[in-house]
N, C-alpha and C positions, 0 to 999 in steps of 0.2 A: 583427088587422092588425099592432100593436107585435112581437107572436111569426113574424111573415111575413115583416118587411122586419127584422130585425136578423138574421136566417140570414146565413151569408158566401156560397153562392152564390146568396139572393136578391138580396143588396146587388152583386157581382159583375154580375148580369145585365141588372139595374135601371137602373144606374150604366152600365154599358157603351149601355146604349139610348139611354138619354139621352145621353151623349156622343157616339154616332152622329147621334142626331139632331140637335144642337147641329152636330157636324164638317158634317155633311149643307146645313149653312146657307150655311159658304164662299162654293159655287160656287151655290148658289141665288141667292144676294143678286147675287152677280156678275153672273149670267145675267139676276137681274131688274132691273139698272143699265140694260142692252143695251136690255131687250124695255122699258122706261116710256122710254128716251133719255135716262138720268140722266149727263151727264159726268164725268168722274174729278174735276175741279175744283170740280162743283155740289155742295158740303157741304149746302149746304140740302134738294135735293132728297132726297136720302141720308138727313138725319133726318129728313124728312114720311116716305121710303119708310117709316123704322122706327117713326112713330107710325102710319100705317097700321095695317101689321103688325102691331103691339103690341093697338092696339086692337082688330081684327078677333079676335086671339088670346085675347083675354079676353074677349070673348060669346060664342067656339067652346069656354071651359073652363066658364062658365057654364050653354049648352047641355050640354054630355057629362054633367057633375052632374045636370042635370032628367031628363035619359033612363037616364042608370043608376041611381036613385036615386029618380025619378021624384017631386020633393021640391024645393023654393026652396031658397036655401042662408040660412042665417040669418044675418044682420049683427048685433050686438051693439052700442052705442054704443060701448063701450071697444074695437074692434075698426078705427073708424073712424081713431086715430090712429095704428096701426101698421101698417094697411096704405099709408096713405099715404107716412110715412117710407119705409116698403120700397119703395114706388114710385120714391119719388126716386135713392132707393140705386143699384136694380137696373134699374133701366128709364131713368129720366131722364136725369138725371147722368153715370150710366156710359155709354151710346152717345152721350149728348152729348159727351162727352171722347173717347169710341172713334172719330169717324167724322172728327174732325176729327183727331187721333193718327196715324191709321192713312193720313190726305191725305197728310202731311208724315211720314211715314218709309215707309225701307224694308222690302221685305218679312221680310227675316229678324229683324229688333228687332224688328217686330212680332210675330211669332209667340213670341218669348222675351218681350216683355213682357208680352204677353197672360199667358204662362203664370206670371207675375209672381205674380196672385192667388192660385194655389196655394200659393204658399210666405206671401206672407201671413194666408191662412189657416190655414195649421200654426204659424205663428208665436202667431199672437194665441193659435187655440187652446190651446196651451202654456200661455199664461198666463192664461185665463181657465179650464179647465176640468181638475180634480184628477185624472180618470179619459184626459185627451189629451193629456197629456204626449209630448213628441219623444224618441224611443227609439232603438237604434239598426236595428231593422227599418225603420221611418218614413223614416230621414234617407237608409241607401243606397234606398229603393222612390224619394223626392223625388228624388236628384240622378240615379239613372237615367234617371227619366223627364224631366229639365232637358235631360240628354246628349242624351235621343231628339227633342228639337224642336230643337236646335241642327243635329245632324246631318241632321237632314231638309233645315235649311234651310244648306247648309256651300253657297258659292259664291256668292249671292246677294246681293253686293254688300255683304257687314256693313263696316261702318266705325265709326270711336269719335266722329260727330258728336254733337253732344245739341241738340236744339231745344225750347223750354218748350210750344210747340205740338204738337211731333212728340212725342218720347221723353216730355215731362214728363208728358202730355194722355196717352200710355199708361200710364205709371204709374200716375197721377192713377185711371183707368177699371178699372182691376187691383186698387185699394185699395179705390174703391168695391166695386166687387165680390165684394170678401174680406168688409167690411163688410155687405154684403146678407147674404152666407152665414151669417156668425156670427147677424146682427139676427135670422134666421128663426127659426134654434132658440132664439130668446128669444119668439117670437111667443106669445100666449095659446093655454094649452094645450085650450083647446076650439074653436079655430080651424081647419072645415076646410081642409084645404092646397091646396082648389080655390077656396076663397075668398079663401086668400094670394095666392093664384098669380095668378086670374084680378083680383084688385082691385087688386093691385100692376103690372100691367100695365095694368088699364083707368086709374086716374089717373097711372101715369109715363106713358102715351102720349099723354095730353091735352098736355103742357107739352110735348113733341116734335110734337106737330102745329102749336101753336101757334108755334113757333119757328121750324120747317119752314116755315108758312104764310107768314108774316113777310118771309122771305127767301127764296121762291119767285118764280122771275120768271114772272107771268103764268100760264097751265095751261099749262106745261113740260111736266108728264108724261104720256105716251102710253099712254093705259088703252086697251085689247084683249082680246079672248079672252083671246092666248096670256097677257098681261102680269097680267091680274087671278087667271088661273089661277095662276100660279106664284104671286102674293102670297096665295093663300089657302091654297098647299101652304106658305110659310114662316110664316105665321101658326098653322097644324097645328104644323109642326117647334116652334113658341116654345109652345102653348097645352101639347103633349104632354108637351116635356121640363121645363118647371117643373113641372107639377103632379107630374112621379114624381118629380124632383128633392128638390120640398117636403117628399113624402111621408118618404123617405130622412133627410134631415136632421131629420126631427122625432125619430125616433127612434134617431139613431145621431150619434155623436162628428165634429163637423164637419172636425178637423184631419185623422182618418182617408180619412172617404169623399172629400174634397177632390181627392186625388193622382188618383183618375181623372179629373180633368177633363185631366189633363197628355194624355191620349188625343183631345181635342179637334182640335190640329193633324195629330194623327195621320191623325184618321178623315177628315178637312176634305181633306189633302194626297190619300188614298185616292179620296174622292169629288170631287175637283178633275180627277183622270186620269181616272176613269169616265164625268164628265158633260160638262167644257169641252176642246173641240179645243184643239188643240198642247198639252195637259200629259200625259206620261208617268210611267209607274215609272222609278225608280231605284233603285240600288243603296244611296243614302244614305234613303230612303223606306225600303226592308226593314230596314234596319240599326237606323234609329232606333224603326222599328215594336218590332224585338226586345228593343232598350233599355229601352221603356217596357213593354212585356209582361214581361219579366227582374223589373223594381220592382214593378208588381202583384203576379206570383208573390212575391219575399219579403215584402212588405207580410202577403199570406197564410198565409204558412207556418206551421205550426205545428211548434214544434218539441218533441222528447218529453220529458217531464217527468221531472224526477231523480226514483229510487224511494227512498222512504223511511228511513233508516238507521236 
């Protein structure tokens, strides 16, 4: 497995899935606002939707381990407190700050803070790991791909407001999230990465439902076919892309594989024109797509080794 996923284009392939399927949640989430009648205003209904999903997402990674594997997954006492941390990190904390961020700004700060976590991920990396040092392939592959979520989002009302709700509460969700990243490749190294995944999800969606609940007005949301369906396809997208995510990060340099998430607004902006009426391509869409493609490629490169004198 370790000799599978450190290949460059298994981690390329791996990584791109997962950031589709992440992009893929966008207009999911959006769609599934519509179909439960969650308002733009209702933050609360917004995190229940995502303890939901959280939840539902971590019995569906539980379930995929019993049938591939056809085997429980083992818990470990010492295992009990680092999945929890990672819970709060990556699940709790961070969409608790994200939905309420994401109320109170704009679209385009959001999509560039979002992608905030990337760079504090190569940051920290840097200085926590001797072998992830920031190079200078690393720094132009980051700032291309900064350029391509900006460009994507160029028109869209950017302004230099800052609100500790809006911008801060993005940052805030950005940092978590650097921090989940790094925390995982410190996880115990006999910890399957369906039991990160799936435990860290199953107790960060408790304290989001719970908070959800709290400040739900009444049974607000409108379960249906269509609405439950779609929660159990965004519940797939979150069970699928952490566990390969996990996989990834156990055994490869966090500050490297990081930069593909900068593909996230990409595939998100992609699947936004495919699935919700009135969003188009544009010209700023292709451009920024090329930006962040351009930074992968040298992130990649290998360049030919001097011959020996």
């Amino acid at each position: 497995m370790e000799k599978f996923l450190t290949k460059k284009l298994n981690i390329l392939i791996i990584s791109l899935l997962c950031m589709a399927l992440w992009g893929s949640a966008f207009p999911v989430v959006k769609i599934g606002y519509e179909l439960f009648e969650i308002e733009t205003a209702d933050i609360f209904g917004k995190i229940y939707f995502a303890g939901l999903r959280f939840f539902i997402a971590s019995i569906m990674v539980f379930m995929f381990h019993r049938i591939l594997f056809r085997k429980r997954l083992i818990i470990k006492t010492y295992h009990i407190k680092p999945i929890i941390i990672l819970g709060l990190l990556q699940t709790s904390l961070q969409y608790f700050f994200f939905y309420i961020g994401v109320a109170n700004t704009s679209g385009i700060k959001s999509a560039i803070l979002q992608s905030g976590s990337t760079f504090f991920v190569v940051i920290m990396a840097h200085f926590l790991y001797k072998e992830d040092r920031l190079d200078f392939k690393k720094t132009i592959s980051l700032l291309l791909g900064f350029a391509g979520v900006i460009i994507i989002n160029l028109g869209n009302n950017f302004d230099l407001s800052f609100k500790i709700t809006g911008e801060g509460f993005l940052l805030m969700s950005s940092l978590l999230s650097a921090l989940a990243t790094i925390y995982v490749k410190n996880m115990p190294r006999d910890m399957s990465p369906f039991l990160s995944s799936g435990g860290q999800m199953f107790t960060g969606s408790l304290l989001l439902l719970l908070i959800g609940k709290i400040g739900l007005k009444g049974n607000s949301l409108n379960f249906n076919f269509a609405s439950v369906s779609l929660l159990l396809y965004a519940a797939f997208i979150s069970a699928a892309a952490f566990t390969l995510w996990y996989m990834i990060l156990r055994y490869n340099s966090p500050g490297r594989v990081s930069i593909y998430r900068l593909f996230i607004p990409i595939f998100g902006s992609i699947f936004s024109v495919l699935l919700i009426e009135g969003e188009y391509f544009t010209i700023n869409l292709a451009l920024g797509l090329l930006a962040v493609v351009l930074g992968i490629g040298i992130l990649n490169m290998d360049y030919p080794k001097k011959a020996a004198k």
